[in-house]
C-alpha positions as a printed NumPy array, in Angstrom:
array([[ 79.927, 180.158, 255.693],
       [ 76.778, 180.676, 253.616],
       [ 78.098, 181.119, 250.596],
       [ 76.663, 183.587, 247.851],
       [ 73.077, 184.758, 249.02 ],
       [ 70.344, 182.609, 247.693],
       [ 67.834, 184.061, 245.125],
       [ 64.317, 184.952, 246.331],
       [ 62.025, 182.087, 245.18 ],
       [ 60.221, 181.748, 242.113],
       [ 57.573, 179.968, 240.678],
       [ 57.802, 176.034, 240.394],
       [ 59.754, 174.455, 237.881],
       [ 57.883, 173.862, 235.262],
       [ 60.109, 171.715, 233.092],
       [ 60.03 , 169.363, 236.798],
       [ 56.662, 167.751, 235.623],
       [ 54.922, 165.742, 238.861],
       [ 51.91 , 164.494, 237.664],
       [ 48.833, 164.997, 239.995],
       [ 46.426, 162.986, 238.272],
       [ 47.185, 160.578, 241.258],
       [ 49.212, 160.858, 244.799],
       [ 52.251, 159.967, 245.706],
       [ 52.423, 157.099, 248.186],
       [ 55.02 , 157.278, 250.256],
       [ 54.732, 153.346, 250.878],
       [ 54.873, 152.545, 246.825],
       [ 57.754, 154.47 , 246.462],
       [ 59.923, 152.863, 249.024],
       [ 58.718, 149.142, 248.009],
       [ 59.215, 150.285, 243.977],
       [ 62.625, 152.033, 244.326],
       [ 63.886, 149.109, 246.712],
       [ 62.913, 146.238, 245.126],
       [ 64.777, 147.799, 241.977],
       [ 67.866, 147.41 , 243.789],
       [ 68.266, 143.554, 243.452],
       [ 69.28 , 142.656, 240.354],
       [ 71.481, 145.924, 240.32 ],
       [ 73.078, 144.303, 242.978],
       [ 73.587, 140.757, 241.502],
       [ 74.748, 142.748, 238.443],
       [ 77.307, 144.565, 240.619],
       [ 78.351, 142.252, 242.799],
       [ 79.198, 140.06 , 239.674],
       [ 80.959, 142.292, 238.391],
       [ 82.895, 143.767, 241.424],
       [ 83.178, 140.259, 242.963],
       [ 83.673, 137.615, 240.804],
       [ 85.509, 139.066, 237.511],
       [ 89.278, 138.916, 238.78 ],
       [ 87.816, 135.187, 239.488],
       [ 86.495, 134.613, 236.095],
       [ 89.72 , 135.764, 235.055],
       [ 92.163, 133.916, 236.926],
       [ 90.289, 130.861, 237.603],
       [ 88.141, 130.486, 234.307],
       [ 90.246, 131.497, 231.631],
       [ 93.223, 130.835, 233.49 ],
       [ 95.221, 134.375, 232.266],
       [ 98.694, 134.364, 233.087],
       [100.691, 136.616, 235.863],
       [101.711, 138.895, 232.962],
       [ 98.388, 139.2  , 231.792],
       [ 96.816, 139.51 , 234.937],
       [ 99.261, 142.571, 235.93 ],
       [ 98.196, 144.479, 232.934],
       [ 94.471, 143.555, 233.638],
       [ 95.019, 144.844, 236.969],
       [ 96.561, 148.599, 236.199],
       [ 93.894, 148.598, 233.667],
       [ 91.275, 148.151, 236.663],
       [ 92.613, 150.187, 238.751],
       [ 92.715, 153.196, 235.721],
       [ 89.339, 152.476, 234.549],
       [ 87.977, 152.384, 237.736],
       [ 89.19 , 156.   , 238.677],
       [ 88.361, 157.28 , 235.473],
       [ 84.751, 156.002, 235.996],
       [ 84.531, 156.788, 239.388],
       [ 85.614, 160.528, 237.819],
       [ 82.722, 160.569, 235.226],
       [ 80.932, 160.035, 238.399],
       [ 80.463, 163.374, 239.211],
       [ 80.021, 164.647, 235.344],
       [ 76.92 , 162.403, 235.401],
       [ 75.665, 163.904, 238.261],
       [ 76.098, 167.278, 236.991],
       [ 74.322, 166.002, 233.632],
       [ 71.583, 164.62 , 235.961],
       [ 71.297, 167.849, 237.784],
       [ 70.574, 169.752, 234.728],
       [ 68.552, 167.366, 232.805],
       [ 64.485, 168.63 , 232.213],
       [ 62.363, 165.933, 230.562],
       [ 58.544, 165.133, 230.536],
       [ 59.514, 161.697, 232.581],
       [ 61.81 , 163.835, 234.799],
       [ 65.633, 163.975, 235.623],
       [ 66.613, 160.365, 236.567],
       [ 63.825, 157.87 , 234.705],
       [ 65.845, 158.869, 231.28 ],
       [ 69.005, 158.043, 232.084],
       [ 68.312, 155.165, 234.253],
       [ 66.447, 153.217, 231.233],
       [ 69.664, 154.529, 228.883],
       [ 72.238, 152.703, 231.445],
       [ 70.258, 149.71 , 232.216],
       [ 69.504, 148.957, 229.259],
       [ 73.648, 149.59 , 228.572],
       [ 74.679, 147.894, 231.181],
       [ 72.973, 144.487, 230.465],
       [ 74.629, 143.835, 227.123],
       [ 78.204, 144.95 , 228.272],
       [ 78.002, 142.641, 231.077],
       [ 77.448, 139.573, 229.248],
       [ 80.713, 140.63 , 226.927],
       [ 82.265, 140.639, 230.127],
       [ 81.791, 137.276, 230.707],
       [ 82.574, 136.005, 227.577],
       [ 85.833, 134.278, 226.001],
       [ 86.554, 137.087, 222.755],
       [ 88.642, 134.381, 221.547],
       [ 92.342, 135.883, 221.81 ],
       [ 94.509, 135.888, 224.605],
       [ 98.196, 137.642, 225.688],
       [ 97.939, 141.527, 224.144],
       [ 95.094, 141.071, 222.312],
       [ 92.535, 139.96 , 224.814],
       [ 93.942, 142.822, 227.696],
       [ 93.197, 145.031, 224.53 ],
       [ 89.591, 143.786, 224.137],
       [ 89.233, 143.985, 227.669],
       [ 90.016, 147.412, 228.651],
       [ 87.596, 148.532, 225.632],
       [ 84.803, 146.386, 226.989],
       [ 85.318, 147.151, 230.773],
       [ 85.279, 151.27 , 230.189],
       [ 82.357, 151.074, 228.268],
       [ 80.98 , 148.653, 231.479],
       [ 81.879, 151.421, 233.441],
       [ 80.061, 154.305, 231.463],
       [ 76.892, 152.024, 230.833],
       [ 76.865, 151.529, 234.901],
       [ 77.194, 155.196, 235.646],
       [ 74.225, 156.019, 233.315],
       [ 72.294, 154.302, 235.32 ],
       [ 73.609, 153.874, 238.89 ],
       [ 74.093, 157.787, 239.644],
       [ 70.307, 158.585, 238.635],
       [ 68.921, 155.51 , 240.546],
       [ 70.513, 156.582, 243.633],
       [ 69.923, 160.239, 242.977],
       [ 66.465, 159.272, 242.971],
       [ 66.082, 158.027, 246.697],
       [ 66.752, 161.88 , 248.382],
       [ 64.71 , 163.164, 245.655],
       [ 61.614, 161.014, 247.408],
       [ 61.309, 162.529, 250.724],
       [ 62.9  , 165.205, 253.388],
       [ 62.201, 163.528, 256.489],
       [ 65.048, 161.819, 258.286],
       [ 62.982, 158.853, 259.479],
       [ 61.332, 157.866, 256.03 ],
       [ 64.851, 158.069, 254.384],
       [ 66.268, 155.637, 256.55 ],
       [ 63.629, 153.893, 256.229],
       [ 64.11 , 153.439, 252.357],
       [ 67.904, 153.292, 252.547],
       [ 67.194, 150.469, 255.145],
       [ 64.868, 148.419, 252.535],
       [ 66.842, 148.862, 249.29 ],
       [ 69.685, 147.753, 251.6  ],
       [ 67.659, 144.699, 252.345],
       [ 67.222, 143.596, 248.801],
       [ 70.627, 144.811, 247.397],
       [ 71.788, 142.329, 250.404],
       [ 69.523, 139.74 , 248.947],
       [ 71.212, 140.542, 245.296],
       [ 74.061, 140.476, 246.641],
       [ 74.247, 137.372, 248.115],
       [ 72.105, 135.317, 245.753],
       [ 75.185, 135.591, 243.367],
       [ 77.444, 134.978, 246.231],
       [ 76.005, 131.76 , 247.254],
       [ 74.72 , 130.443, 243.882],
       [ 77.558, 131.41 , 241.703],
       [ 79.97 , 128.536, 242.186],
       [ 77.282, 126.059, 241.919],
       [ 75.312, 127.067, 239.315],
       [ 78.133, 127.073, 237.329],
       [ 79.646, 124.205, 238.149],
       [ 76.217, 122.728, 237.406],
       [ 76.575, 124.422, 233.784],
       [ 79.954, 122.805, 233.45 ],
       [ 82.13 , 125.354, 234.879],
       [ 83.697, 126.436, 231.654],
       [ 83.45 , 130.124, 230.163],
       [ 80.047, 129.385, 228.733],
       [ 78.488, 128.541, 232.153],
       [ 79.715, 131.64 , 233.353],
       [ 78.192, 133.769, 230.154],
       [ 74.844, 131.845, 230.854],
       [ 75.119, 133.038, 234.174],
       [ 75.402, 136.716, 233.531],
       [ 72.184, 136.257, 231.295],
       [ 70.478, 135.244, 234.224],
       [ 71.724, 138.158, 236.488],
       [ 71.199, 140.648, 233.867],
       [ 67.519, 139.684, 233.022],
       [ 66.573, 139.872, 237.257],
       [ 68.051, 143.496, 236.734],
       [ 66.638, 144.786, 233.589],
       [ 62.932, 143.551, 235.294],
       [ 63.629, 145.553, 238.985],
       [ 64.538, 148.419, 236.937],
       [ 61.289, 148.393, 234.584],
       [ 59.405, 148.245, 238.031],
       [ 60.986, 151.12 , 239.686],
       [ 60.788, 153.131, 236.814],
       [ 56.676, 152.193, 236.12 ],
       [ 56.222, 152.491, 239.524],
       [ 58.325, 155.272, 241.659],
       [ 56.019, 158.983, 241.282],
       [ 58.815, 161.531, 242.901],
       [ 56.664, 164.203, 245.011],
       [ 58.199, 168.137, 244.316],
       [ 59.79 , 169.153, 247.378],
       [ 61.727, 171.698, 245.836],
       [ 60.029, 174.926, 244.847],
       [ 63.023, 176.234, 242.294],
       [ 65.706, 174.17 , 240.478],
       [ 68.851, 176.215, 238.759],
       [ 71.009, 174.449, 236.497],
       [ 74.643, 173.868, 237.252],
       [ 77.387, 174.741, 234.902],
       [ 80.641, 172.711, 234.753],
       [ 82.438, 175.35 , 236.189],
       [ 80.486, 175.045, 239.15 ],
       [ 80.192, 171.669, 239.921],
       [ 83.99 , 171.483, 241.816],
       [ 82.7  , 174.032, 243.897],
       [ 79.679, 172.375, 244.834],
       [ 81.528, 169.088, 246.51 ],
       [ 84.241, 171.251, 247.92 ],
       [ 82.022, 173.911, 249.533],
       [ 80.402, 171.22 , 251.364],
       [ 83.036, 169.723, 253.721],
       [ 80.732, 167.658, 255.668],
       [ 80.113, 165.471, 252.175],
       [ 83.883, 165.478, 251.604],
       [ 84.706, 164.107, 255.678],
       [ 81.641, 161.62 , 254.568],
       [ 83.574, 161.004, 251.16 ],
       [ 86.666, 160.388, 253.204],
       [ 85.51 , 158.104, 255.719],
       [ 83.22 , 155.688, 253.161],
       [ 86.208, 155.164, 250.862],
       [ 88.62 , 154.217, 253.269],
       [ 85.311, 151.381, 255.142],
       [ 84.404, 150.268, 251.173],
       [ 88.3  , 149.913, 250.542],
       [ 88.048, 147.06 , 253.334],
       [ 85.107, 145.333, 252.785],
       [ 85.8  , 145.081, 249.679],
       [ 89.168, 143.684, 250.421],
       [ 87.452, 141.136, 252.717],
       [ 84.249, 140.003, 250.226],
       [ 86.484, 139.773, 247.235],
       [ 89.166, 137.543, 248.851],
       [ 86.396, 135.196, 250.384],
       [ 87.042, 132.549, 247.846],
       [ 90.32 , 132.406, 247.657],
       [ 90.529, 131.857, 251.44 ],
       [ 88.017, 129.365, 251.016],
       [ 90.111, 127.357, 248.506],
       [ 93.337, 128.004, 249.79 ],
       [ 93.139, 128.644, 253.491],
       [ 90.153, 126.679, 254.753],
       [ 90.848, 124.051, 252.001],
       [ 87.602, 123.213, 251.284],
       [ 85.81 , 125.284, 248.222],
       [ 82.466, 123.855, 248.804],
       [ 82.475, 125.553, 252.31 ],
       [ 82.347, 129.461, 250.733],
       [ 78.439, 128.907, 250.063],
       [ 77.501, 128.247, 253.131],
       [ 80.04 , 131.2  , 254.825],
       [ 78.423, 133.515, 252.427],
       [ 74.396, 132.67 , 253.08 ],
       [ 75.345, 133.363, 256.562],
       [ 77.128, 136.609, 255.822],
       [ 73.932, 137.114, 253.824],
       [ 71.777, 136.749, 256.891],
       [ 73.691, 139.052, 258.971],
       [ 73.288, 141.93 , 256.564],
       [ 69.917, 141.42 , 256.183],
       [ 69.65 , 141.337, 259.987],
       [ 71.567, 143.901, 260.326],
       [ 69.367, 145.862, 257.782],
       [ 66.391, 144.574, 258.784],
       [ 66.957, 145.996, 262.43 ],
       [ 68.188, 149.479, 261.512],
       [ 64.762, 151.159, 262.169],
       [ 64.683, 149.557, 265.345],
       [ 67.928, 150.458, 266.656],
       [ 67.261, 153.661, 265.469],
       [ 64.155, 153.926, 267.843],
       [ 66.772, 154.066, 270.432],
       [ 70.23 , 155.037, 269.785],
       [ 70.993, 158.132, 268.101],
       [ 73.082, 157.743, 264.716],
       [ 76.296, 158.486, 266.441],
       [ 75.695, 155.658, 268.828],
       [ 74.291, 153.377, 266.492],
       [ 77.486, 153.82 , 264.394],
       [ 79.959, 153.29 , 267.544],
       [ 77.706, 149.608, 267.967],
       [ 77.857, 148.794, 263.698],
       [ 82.264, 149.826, 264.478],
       [ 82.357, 147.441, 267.647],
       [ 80.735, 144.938, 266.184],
       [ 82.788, 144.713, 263.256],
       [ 85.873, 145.21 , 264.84 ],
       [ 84.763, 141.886, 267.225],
       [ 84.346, 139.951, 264.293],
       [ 87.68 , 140.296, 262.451],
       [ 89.404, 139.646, 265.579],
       [ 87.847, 136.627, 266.206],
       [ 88.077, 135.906, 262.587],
       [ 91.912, 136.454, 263.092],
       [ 92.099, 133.889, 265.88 ],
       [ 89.256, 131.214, 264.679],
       [ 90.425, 127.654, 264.052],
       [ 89.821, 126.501, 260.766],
       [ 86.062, 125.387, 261.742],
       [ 83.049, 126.706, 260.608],
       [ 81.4  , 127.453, 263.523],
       [ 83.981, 130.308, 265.026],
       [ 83.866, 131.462, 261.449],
       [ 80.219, 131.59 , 260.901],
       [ 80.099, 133.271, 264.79 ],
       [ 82.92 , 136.184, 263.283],
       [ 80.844, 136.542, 259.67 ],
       [ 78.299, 137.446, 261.949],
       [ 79.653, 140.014, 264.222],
       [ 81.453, 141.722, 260.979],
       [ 78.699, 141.475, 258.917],
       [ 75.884, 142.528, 260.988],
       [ 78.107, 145.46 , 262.188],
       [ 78.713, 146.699, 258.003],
       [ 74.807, 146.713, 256.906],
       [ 74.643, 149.228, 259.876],
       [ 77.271, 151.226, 258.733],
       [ 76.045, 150.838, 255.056],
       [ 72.624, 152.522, 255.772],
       [ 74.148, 154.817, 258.248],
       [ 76.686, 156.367, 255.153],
       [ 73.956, 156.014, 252.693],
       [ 71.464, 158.561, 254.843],
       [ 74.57 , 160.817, 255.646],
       [ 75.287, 161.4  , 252.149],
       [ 71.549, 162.334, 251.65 ],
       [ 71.709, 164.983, 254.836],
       [ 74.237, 166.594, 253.174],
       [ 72.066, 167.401, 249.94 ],
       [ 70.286, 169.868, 252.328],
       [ 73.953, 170.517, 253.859],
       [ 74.81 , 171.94 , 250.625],
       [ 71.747, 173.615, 249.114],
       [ 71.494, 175.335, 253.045],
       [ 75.458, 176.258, 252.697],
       [ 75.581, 177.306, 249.226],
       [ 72.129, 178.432, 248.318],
       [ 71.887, 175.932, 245.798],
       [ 70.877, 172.421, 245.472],
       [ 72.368, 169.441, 243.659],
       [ 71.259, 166.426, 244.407],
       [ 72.911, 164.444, 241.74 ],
       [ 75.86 , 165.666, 241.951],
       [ 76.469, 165.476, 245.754],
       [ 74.971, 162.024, 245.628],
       [ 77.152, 160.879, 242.637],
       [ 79.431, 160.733, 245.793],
       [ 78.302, 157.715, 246.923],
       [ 78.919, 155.965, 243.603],
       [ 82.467, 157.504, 243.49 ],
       [ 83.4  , 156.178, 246.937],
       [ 82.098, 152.836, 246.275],
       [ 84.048, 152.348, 242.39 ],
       [ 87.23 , 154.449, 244.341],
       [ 87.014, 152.031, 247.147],
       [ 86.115, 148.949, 244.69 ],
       [ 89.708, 150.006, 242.514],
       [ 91.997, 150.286, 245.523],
       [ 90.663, 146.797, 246.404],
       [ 91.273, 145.005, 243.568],
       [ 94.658, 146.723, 243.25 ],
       [ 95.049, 145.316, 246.337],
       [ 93.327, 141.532, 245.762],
       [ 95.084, 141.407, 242.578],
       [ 98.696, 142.431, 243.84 ],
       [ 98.035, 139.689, 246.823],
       [ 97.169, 136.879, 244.693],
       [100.124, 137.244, 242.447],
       [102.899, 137.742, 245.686],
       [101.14 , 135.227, 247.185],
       [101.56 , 132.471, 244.568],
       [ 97.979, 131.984, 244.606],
       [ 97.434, 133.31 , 240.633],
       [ 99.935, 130.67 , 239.46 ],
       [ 99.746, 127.882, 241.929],
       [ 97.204, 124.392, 240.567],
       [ 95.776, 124.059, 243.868],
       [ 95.729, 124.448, 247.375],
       [ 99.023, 122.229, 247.885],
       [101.525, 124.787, 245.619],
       [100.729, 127.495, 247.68 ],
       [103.076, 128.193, 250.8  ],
       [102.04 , 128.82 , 254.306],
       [103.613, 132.31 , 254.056],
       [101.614, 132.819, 251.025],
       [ 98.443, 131.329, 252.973],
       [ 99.393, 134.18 , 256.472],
       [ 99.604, 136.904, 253.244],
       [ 96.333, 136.064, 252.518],
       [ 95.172, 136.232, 255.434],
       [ 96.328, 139.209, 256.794],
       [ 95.251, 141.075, 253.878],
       [ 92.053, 139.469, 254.321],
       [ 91.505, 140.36 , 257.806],
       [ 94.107, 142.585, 259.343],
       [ 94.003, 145.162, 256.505],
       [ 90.328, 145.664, 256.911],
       [ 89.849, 145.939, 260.037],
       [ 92.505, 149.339, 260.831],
       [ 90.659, 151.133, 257.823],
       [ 87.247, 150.255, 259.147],
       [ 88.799, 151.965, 262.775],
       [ 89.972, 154.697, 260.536],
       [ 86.484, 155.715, 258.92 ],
       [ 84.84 , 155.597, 262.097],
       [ 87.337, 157.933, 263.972],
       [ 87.553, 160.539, 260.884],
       [ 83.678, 160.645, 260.607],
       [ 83.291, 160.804, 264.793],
       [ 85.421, 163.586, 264.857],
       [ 84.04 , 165.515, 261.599],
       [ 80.525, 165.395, 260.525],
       [ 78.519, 167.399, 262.171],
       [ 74.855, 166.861, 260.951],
       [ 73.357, 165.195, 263.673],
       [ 68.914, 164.891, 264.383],
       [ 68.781, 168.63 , 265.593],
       [ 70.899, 170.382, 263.179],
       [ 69.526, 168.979, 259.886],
       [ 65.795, 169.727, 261.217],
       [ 67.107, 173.313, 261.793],
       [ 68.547, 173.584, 257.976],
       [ 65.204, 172.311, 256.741],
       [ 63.264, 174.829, 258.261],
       [ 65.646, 177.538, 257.548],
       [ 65.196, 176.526, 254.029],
       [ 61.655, 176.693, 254.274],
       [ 61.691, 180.06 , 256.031],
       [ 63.714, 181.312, 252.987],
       [ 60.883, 179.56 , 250.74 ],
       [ 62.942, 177.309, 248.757],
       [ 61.083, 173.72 , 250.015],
       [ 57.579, 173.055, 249.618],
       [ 55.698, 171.494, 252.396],
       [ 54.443, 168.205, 250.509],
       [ 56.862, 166.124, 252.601],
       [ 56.29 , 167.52 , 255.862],
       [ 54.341, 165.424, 258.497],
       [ 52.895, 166.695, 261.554],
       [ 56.21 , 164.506, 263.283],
       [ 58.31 , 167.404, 261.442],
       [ 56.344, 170.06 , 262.487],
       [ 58.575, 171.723, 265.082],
       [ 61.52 , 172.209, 262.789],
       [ 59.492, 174.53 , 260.97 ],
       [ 58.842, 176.725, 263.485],
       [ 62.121, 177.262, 264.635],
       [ 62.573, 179.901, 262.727],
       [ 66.61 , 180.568, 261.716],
       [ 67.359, 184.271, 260.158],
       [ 69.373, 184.009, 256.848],
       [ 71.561, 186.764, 258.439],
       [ 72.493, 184.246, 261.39 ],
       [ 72.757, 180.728, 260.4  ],
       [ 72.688, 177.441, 262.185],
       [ 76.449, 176.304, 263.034],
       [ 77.166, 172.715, 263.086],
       [ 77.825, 171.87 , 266.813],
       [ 81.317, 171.364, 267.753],
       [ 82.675, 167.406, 267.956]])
């Protein structure tokens, strides 16, 4: 179960360069790595969001068009969720003066700023020609992105060992990436309309949101000082990397269970317009709905330490499922008013920032997982993961979205009145009834799978410590325990059953 026997440590990594001139704060690290996350987030979410909309409702594509666009999508999307992992691998082996992510994080951002505006911009052409100009521009998207979003979030494990300090950064980026995240949801129809609605409002627009995100990433990347927690670093050759995500099957029951919960949210958040236009009738109503689904993430973020305090992660994950499962039932049933709507944004939406943070801090468990298991560690590469699920989650949605609004008559139909009340139930299923079995789905596979609970990763820390492969920089006298529980290489912790 081990793996090949790890090597007896060495000396620290040189080429790993921590300066000591000053200390790390643990406190500057989680303000300057979370605040970085909000204009990634607008940049995303713009992106992930609001493109088939651009598409369909700004430059008005046709149904053939707009089934080319979408296999295009859906292939570009697996291919980058693919290059993915090669990034992490690159990551994993990169040695600089400024470190392993800080490179490669200014590289993408940078990147990623002037693709997005192309994005969002008329080329000119339409029929063959634009579908042409648009794959080109939305793989190169998709490379710029990866540059940058696999070291970011490489980064956050990389800051501390301790359970209770990672959840308490995962909870704060979440916090901000919420606020991202939902400043473009709620300001994007009006802003735009208030530019004049046409393709150059929506260009101006991605200025804006690329700007906020090249300025959070200059912060985090001035700011964030990573502390060495790991006493010897080997480099991973490509041969190797399959081995490390498939020798660690509690990241690949992780993998499993995020794709399948992304794959539905993403369903739901991308087909909140529509609904709004269509369903509900009334446009101007989806800014509202979405500042209160905006509310209940950040509540639901916000409150993640303190639920934590007391419920253990399985419980608090059985809550976030409840919860969410309560709100797309009522959802289902609610009258077309906003106050049974608002109530079941609410319930849903409170529920998914729980289970957000929750899969964010099991991914970084299984770092440890792995390095314990396999006697190596790759943090970029098992946390490229996370990145994977959410573009491989992201695809099959828009597959999906973009299949619905054509059988729907939605695509083709002038306004709310030329689309049927079959095609309005389609919708709505989709919408809600879709969602909510894969959300019961992930929750059952992880339940029954992972294994890493509060005892069992402080026992693989402080078997890795006994075989001298973590430093004690990150250990604080809460920790201290762990460590002297001392676990023989020749008789590993197993996970406990489920």
């Amino acid at each position: 179960m081990t793996g090949a026997a790890p090597a007896p440590p060495g000396p620290p990594d040189a080429s790993q360069p921590v300066s000591r001139a000053r200390p790390v704060s643990a406190a500057v690290n989680r303000w300057a790595f979370s605040v970085g996350t909000l204009g990634r987030d607008m940049l995303y979410t713009l992106v992930n969001m609001y493109l088939i909309v651009f598409l369909t409702e700004v430059l008005d594509l046709t149904d053939e068009s707009m089934w080319w666009i979408t296999g295009v999508l859906l292939v570009a999307r697996l291919v980058d969720a693919v290059t993915d992992i090669a990034m992490g691998a690159i990551v994993d082996n990169t040695r600089t003066r400024w470190g392993q992510y800080k490179p490669w994080m200014a590289v993408g951002a940078v990147a990623s700023a002037i693709v997005t505006v192309a994005l969002f911009a008329d080329p000119g052409v339409r029929g063959p020609g634009y579908v042409a100009a648009f794959a080109i521009v939305y793989l190169l998207w998709g490379f710029a992105w990866t540059a940058n979003d696999i070291p970011f979030w490489s980064m956050m494990p990389a800051l501390s060992l301790v359970q209770a300090e990672r959840e308490r950064i995962g909870s704060l980026s979440k916090v901000f990436a919420t606020i991202g995240l939902f400043a473009v949801v709620v300001g994007i129809i009006p802003i735009t309309d208030a530019l004049g609605g046409g393709v150059r409002a929506w260009t101006i627009f991605a200025a804006g949101v690329v700007i906020v995100m090249l300025a959070g990433q200059a912060l985090t990347l001035a700011c964030v000082r990573e502390p060495r927690l790991v006493r010897r670093r080997r480099s991973t050759s490509v041969r190797e990397v399959w081995g490390v995500l498939t020798g660690n099957d509690q990241l690949l029951w992780t993998a499993v269970a995020m794709v399948l919960f992304m794959t539905g949210y993403s369903i739901t958040t991308s087909l909140g317009v529509y609904f709004f236009k269509y369903a509900y009738r009334d446009e101007g109503m989806y800014a509202p709905f979405a500042a209160v689904l905006g509310v209940a993430q950040l509540a639901g973020f916000a409150a993640f330490p303190l639920l934590r305090r007391r419920l253990s992660r399985r419980g608090l994950y059985s809550l976030a499922t409840a919860l969410c499962v309560a709100g797309y039932v009522l959802f289902w049933f609610a009258p077309m008013a906003m106050i049974p709507i608002g109530v079941a944004g609410l319930l849903a939406f409170f529920g998914e920032a729980l289970v957000v943070v929750l899969m964010l801090v099991f991914i970084t468990d299984c770092i440890e997982y792995g390095h314990w298991k396999l006697g190596r560690r790759n943090g970029s590469v098992t946390f490229a993961l996370q990145p994977f699920i959410n573009k491989l989650g992201g695809a099959l949605a828009t597959a999906i979205v973009s299949a619905t609004l054509i059988v729907t008559g939605i695509n083709r139909a002038e306004g709310p009145a030329d689309v049927s009340p079959d095609g309005v139930a389609g919708l709505k299923a989709i919408m809600m009834l879709l969602p909510v079995a894969l959300v019961v789905a992930s929750y059952l596979i992880h339940r029954r799978r992972y294994a890493i609970d509060e005892s069992f990763y402080a026992r693989i820390v402080g078997d890795l410590r006994d075989r001298g492969e973590l430093t004690d920089s990150d250990d604080p006298p809460a920790e201290s325990p762990a460590r002297h529980r001392r676990v023989s290489r020749a008789s590993p912790p197993v996970p406990p059953d489920r």
